[in-house]
N, C-alpha and C positions, 0 to 999 in steps of 0.2 A: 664211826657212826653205826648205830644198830640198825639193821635191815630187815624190814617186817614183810614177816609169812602168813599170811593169813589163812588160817583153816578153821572150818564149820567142820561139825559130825557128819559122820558117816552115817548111810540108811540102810536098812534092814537089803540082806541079798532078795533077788528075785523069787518069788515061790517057785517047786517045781512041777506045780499046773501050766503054768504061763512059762517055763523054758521049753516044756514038751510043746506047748503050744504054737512057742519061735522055732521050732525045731522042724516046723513042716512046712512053713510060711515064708515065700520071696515077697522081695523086697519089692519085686517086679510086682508084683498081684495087685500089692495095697497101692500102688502108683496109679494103678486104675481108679480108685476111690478117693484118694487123698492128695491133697495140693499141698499140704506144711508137712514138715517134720524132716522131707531129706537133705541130708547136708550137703549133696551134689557137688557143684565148685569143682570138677575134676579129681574130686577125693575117692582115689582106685587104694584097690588090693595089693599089695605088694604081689601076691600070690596068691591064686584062688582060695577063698575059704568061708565060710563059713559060722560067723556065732553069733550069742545073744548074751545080754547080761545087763546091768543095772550101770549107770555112770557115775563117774567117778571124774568128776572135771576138775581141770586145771589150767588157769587164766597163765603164761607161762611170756614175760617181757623178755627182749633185746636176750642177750648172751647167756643170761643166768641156768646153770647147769642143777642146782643144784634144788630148786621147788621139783621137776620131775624128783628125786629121789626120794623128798619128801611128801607126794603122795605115793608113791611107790610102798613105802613104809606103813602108809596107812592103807592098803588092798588088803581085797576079803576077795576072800576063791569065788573065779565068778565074774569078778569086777571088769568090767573097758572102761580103761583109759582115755577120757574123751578131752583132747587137748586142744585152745584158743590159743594159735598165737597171736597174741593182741597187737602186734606191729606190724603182723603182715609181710615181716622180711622173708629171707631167704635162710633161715638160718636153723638148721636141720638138729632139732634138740631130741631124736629118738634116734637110736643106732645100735651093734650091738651089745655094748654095756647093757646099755636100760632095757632091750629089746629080754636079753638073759635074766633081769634079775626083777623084771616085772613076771616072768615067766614062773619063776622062783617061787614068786610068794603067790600064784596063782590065777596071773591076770588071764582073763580069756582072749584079749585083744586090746589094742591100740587103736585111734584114729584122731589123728595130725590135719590142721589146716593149714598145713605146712609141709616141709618136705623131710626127707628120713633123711640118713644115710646108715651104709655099712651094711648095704641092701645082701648081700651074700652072708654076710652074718645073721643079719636075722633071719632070715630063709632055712639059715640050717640051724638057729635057737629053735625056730618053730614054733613062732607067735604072730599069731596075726595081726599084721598090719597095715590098716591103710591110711593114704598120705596124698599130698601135692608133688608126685616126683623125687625128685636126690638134690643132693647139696653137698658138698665139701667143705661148704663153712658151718660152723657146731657151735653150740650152746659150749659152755668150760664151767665147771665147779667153783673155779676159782674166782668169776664175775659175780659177782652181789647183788642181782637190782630188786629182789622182792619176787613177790607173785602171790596166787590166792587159788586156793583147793577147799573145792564142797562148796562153787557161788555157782550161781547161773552165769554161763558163756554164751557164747556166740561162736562156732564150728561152722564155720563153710555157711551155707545159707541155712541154717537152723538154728533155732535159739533151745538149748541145751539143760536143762535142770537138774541138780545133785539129784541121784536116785534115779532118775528117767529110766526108761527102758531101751536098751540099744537092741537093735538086729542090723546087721551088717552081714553084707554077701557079696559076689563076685558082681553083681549089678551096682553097689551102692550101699551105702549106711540111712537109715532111717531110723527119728526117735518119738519116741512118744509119752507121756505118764503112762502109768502100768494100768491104769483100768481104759484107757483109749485106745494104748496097745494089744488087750486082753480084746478087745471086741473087733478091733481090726483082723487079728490072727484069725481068729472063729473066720469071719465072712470071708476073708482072702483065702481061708483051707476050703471051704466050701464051693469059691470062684473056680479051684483049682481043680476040683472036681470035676465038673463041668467040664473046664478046659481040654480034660483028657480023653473026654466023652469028644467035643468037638475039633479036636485033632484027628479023630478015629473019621469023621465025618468029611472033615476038609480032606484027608491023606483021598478018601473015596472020588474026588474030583467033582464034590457037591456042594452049592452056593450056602455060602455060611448066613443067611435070611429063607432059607428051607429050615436048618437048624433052629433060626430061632422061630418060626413058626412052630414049629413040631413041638418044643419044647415049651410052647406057650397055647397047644391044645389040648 
């Protein structure tokens, strides 16, 4: 029996206005403004980091090893890996195989609503990734069930779109279309401004409603 893959095209990589853009912007900031877009669900960092890039989703069933390899195939420098597992198991289909060879062809990152393994491995591949935890039981090449790359998913509590824009940080993964993302960054750099202005004020031992009086005469 033939087992279908289903892949849609690929979308243009991120500009590099809107990376420099992600580049100054937590995740923390835009949480102040925004109520959608983070995939939460416990989906941490393997190891603090860092990035931004456009997605590249992948609907990834039961054991099947081998739909990760074939989006893998299709990355463009730049790309996160933004992976559904649509059963919800335990069943840890990023590790460091995939962790190295997403690396390879350029990925900026992974994130799993689901669990890794082979956590020491990827740590020193030096890809980020974030996940639901470890597992010892693994997706296999050799299992066939299908799967779909370049659809809209569902990641942790976020609904996901080919091309979206990820920013992912040691707080959390947040995503957006690029021009709702593009406007969030702006206001979140600006929030963060501020912020450093009234740290300086709060470290002083002074009531942060003086602060925003002041700032609002």
């Amino acid at each position: 029996m033939s087992i279908d893959y289903h892949v849609a095209p690929c979308h243009p990589p991120l500009s590099r206005e809107l990376l420099d853009l992600f580049s100054q912007t937590e995740t923390a900031t835009i949480g102040h403004v925004e109520h959608v877009g983070f995939v939460g669900d416990a989906i941490l960092p393997i190891y603090p980091a860092r990035v931004a890039g456009q997605a590249l989703t992948v609907a990834a069933p039961g054991r099947d090893g081998t739909v990760i390899y074939k989006a893998i195939d299709l990355l463009q420098p730049g790309d996160i890996i933004v992976i559904s597992r649509v059963d919800r198991d335990d069943i840890a289909c990023v590790g460091g195989g995939v962790a190295l060879a997403a690396r390879a062809r350029g990925a900026a990152g992974i994130v799993i609503d689901g669990p890794a393994t082979d956590l020491d491995e990827i740590m020193a591949v030096g890809l980020p990734v974030w996940c639901r935890g470890r597992s010892s039981r693994t997706s296999n090449r050799q299992i066939a069930v299908g799967g779909s790359i370049n659809v809209p998913v569902a990641c942790g509590a976020a609904a996901v779109l080919p091309g979206y824009a990820v920013l992912a940080d040691p707080e959390g993964v947040f995503v957006a279309d690029r021009d709702r993302m593009g406007a969030l960054a702006r206001l979140a750099i600006e929030r963060q401004k501020r912020s450093v202005l009234l740290r300086s004020h709060l470290a002083e031992g002074r009531s942060i409603f003086d602060f925003d009086r002041e700032k609002n005469t």
